[in-house]
C-alpha positions in Angstrom: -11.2 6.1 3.6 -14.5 5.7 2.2 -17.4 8.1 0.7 -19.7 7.6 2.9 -22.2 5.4 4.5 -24.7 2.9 2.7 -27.2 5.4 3.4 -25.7 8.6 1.9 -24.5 10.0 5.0 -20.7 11.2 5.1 -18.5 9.0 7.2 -14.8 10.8 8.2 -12.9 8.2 9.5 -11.6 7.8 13.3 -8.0 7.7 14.2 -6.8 5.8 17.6 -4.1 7.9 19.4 -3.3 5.9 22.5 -1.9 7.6 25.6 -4.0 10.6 24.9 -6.1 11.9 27.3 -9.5 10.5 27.7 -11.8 12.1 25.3 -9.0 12.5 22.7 -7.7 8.9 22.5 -10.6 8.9 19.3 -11.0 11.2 16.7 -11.8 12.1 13.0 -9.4 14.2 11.2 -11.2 17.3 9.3 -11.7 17.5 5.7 -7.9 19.1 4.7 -6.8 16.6 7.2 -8.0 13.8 5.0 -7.1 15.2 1.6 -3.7 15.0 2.9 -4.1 11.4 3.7 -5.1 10.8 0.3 -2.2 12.4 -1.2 -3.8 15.8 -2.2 -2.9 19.2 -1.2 -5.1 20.7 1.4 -8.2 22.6 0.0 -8.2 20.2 -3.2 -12.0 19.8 -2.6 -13.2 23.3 -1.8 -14.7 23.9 -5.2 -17.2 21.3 -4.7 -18.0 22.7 -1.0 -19.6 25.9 -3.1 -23.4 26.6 -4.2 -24.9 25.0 -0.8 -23.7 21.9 -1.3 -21.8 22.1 2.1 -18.9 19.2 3.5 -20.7 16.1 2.6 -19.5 16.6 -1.3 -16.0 17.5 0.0 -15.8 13.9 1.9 -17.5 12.0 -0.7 -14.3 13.3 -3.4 -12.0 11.9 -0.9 -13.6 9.0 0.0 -13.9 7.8 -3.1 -10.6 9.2 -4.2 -8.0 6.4 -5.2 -4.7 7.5 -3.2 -2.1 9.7 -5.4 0.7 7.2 -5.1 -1.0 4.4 -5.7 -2.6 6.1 -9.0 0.8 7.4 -9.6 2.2 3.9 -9.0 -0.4 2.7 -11.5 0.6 5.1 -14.3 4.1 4.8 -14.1 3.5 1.0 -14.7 1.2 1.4 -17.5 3.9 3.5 -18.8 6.6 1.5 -18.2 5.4 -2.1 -17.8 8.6 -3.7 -17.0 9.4 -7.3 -17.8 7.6 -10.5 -16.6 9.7 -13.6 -15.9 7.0 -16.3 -15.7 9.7 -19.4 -15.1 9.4 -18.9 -11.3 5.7 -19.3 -11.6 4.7 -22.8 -10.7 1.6 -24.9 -12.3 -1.9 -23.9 -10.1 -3.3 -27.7 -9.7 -7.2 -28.7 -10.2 -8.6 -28.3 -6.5 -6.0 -26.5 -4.8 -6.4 -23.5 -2.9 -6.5 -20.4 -5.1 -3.6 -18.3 -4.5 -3.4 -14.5 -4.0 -2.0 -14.0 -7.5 -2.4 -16.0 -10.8 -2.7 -15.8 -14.6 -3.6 -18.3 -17.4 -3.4 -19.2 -21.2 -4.2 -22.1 -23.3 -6.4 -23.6 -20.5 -3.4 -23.5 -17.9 -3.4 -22.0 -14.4 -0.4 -20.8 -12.8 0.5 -19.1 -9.4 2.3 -15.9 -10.1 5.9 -15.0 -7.8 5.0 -11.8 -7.3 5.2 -9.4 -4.0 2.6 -7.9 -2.1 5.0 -5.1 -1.8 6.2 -4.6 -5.6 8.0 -1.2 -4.0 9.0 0.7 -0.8 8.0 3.9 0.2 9.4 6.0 2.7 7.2 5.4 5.9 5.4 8.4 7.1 3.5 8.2 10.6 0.0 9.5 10.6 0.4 12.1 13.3 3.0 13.5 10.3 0.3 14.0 8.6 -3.1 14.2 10.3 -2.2 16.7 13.4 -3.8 15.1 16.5 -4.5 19.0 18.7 -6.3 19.6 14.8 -8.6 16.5 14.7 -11.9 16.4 16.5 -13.2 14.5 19.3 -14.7 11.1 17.3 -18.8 12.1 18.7 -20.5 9.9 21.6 -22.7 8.3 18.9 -20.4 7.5 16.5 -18.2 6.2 19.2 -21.2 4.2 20.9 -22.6 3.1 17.5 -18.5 1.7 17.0 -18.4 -0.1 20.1 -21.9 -1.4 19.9 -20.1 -3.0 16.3 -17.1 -4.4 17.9 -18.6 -6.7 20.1 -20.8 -8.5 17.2 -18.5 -8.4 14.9 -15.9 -11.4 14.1 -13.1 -9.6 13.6 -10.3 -8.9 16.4 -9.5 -6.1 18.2 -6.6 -5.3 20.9 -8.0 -5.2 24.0 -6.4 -1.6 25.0 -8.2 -0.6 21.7 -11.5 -1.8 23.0 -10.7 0.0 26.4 -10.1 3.1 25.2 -13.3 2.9 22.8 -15.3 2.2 26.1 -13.3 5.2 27.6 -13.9 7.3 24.8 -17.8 6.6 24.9 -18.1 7.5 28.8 -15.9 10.5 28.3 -18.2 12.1 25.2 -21.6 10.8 26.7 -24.2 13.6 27.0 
């Protein structure tokens, strides 16, 4: 999730349920929706939703909120560092590629053994947690605007994902 746009503007994001019906296949979750993504209890953020501030505040906190279990995760290992075996590291050479994880002393480089994954959680699904019936419609322009991205960006997309943006746009246009 992020705060907002580069412009100020708040930015919930959009959640793909395939094999909904058209004009649901695409929506944004609302605010207690997204706290819970991020780990915190629903109505964590009303306090900054008072004195006319209205909803943009609320989505900036959890935008910009790093998610409990990863700060969690954090704490307990600056708590509890653990050990470090460097003997499985191996030397980094002049010129090669630079690896996804590395330390260095004394003018040496070395490629860390380390895991992306450094533990397992349980897996929860996102409809466990964002209710689909409770999220809203993802609006014709921000759907448009989406689409309109897609096809200049470089990035891939599954073609039924594209399909059901299109979808999504005819379904919500005015």
């Amino acid at each position: 999730m992020k705060g907002g746009s580069p412009i100020g503007i708040p930015s919930a994001p959009a959640i793909w349920l395939p094999g909904e019906r058209p004009g649901r296949k695409i929506v944004t979750p609302g605010i207690e929706q997204a706290e819970r993504l991020q780990g915190f209890p629903p109505g964590w953020t009303e306090a900054a939703g008072g004195n006319g501030r209205g909803r943009g505040h609320r989505w900036k906190l959890v935008g910009n909120a790093v998610t409990c279990g990863v700060a969690r995760w954090v704490g307990d290992r600056l708590a509890e560092p653990g050990s470090c075996d460097p003997t499985a590291d191996t030397p980094l050479n002049l010129g090669a590629r630079w690896p996804n994880t590395a330390w260095g002393a004394s003018g040496e480089a070395f490629v860390a053994d380390v895991s992306f994954w450094p533990r397992h959680d349980t897996y929860q699904h996102l409809t466990d947690v964002v209710a689909p019936a409770e999220a809203s419609p993802l609006s014709y322009k921000g759907a448009a605007g989406f689409l309109n991205r897609t096809s200049q960006a470089k990035l891939r997309f599954v073609e039924e994902f594209i399909l059901d943006v299109k979808e999504h746009v005819e379904a919500m246009a005015p």
